[in-house]
C-alpha positions in Angstrom: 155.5 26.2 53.9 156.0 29.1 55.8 159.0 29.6 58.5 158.7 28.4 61.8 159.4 31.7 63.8 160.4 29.9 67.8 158.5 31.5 70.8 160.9 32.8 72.3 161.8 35.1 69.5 157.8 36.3 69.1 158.0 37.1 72.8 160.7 39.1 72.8 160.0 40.6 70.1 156.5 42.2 71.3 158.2 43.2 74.6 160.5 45.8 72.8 157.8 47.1 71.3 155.7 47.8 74.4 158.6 49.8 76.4 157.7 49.6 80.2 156.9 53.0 82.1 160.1 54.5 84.1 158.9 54.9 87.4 158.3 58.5 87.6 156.0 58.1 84.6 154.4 55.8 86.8 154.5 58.6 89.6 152.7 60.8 87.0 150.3 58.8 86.1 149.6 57.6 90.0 148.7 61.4 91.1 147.0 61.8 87.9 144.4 58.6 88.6 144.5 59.3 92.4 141.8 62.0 91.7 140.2 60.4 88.6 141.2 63.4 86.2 138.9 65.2 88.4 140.6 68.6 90.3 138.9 71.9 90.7 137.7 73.7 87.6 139.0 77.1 88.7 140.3 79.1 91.2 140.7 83.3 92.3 141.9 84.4 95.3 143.8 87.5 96.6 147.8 86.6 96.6 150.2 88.6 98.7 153.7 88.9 97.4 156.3 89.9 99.3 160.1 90.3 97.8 162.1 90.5 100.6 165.1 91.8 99.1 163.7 94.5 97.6 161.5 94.7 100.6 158.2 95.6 99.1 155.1 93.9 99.1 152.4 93.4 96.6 148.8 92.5 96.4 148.0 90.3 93.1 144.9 89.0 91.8 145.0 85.8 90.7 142.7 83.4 88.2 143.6 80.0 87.6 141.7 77.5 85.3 143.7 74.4 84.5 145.0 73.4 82.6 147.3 76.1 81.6 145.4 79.2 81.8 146.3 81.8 84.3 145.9 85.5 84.9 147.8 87.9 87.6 146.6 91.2 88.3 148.9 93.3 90.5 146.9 96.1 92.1 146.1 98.9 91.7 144.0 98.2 89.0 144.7 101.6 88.2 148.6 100.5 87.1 147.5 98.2 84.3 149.9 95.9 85.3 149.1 92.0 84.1 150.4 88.7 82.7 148.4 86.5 81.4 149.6 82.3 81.1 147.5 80.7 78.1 149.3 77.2 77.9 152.9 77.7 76.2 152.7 81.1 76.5 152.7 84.3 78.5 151.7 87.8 77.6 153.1 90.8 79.9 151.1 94.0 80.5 152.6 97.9 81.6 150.2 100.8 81.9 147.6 98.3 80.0 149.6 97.9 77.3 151.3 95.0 76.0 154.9 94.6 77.0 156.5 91.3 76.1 154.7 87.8 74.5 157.1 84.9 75.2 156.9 81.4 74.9 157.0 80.6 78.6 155.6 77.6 80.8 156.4 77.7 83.9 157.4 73.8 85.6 155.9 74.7 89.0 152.6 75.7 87.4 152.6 72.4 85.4 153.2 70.2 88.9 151.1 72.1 91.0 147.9 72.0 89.1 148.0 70.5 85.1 149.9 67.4 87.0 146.1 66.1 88.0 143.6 68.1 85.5 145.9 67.2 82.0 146.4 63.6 80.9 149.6 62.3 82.3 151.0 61.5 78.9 150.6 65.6 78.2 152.2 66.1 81.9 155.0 63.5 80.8 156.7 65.1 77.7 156.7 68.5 79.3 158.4 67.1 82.3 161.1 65.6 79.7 161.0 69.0 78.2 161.9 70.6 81.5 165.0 68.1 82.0 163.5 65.8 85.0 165.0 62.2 84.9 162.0 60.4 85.3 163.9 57.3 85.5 165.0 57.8 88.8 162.6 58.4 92.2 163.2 57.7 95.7 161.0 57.6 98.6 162.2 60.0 101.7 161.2 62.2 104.5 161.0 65.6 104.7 159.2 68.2 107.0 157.5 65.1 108.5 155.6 63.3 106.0 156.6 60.5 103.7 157.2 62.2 99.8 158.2 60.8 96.6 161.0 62.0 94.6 160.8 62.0 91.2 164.3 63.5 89.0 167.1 62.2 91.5 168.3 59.4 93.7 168.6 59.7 97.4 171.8 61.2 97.6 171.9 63.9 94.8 171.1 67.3 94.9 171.7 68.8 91.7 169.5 67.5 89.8 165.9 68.7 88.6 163.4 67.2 90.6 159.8 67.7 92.7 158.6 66.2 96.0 154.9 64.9 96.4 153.4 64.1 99.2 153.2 60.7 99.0 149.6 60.8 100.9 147.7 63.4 98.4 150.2 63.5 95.7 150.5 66.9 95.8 153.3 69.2 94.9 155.3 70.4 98.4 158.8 71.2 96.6 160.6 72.1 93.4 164.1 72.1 93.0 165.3 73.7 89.7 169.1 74.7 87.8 169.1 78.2 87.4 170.0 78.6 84.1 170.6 82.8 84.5 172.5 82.4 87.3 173.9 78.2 87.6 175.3 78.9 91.4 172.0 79.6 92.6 169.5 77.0 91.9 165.6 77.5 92.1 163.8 75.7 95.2 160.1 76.3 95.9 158.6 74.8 99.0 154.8 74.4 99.0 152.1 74.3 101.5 149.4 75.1 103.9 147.2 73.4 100.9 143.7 73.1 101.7 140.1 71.5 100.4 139.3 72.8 97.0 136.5 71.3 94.9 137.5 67.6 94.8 141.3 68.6 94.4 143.6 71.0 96.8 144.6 74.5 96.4 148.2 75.7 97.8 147.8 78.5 100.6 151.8 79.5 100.6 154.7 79.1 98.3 158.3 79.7 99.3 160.9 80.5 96.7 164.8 80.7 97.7 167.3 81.2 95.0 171.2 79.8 96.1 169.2 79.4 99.7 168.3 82.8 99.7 164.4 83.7 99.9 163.5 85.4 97.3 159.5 85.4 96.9 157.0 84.7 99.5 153.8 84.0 98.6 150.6 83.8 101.1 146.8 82.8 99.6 143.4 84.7 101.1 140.2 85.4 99.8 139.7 81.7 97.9 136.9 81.2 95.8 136.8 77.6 93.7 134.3 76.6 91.1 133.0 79.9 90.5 131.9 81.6 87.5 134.2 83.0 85.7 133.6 85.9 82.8 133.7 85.4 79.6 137.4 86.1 77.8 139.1 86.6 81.6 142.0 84.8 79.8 142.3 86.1 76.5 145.1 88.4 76.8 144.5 90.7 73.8 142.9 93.5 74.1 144.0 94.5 77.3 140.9 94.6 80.1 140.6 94.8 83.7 138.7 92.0 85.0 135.4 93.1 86.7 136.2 91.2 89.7 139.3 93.3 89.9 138.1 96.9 89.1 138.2 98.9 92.6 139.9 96.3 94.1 142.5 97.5 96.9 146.0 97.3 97.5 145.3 95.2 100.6 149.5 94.8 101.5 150.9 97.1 99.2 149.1 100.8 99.3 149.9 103.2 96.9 152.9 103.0 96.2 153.9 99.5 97.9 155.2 100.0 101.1 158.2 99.1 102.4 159.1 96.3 104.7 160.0 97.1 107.9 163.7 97.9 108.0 163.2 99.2 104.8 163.6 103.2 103.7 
């Protein structure tokens, strides 16, 4: 006769092996399905940078086709300067040649974009990978709208963590350790997003380092769903994208101009 195994036991038994979701997995997985897997298929658009502490301003060419491919051409085309982002890596170009391959994924690219094109359980592990405690979220908010915080409770700061929107689910800030530089953590504010495709596209991206800004970064010139050339984001050998050859400097000139204030 074989054993009689009680309920109870069976029960309790299949419930350890089906762990239940933490609730920022759940977060994941609720932006993810918010759009059906469905986000624009690619994106260009003219980017000006401007560094405020170096006070210099520069005019980059961007491509993006998430999941995890991204090109940056900084003009003048003439300068050969690129990087090129093909999923866990990016590949850094001087005077068109190649300059530095390192493995390199960047957690505000992942949150902005592969957070609703990649399957959640893809955007999960990297998100463990990047130290984000997705056990702990809190609702708050901030800049006037209701967000979700995923990587910290209500009343810490230190932690890793990102802010959606809690309306769209979209990425409106990032707050990072700094691991170069541990007294001045990362945090990127998002937004001005608008319409793109059936997802949205950011418009303006705020980085301040310790509270300092650092980076400002403003969108023009957006184009979504295009046609995109063959090989745009194959990084070897070195080409200048056709949509980029006699492109201007819009903001920079040749060379970038200062700021004002600046000498």
């Amino acid at each position: 006769m074989l054993p009689v195994v009680p309920l109870f036991i069976l029960l309790s038994g299949a419930h350890a092996s089906a762990v239940a979701p933490t609730p920022g997995e759940l977060v994941v997985r609720r932006a993810y399905k918010m759009y059906g897997g469905q986000w624009f298929k690619n994106a260009q658009f003219v980017q000006r940078r401007t560094l405020p502490l170096e006070r210099r301003v520069e005019t980059w060419y961007v491509s993006l086709q998430p999941p995890g491919l991204a090109r940056v051409d900084v003009a003048p085309g003439a300068t050969g300067r690129a990087v090129v982002y093909r999923n866990d890596s990016s590949y850094s170009f001087g005077k068109g040649q190649l300059r530095a391959r390192v493995v390199d994924v960047q957690p505000l690219a992942v949150l902005l974009h592969d957070l609703h094109s990649s399957p959640p359980e893809s955007t999960i592990a990297m998100l463990k990978k990047f130290n984000f405690d997705l056990t702990k979220t809190h609702e708050r908010m901030w800049q006037g709208q209701r967000v979700i915080v995923v990587g910290a409770r209500y009343d810490e700061a230190g932690p890793n963590q990102f802010w959606l929107e809690k309306k769209r689910m979209v990425l409106v800030r990032l707050i990072e350790q700094n691991g170069a530089d541990p007294a001045r953590p990362l945090d990127a504010q998002i937004g001005e997003y608008e319409k793109a495709g059936k997802g949205w596209l950011e418009h303006s991206v705020r980085i301040f380092l310790g509270g300092q800004l650092t980076t400002i970064d403003d969108y023009s010139s957006v184009a979504v769903d295009g046609t995109l050339e063959p090989g745009l984001f194959e990084p070897l050998p070195y080409h200048l994208p056709r949509w980029v050859r006699g492109a201007n400097d819009i903001f920079g000139g040749v060379p970038n101009i200062a700021l004002p204030g600046g000498h």
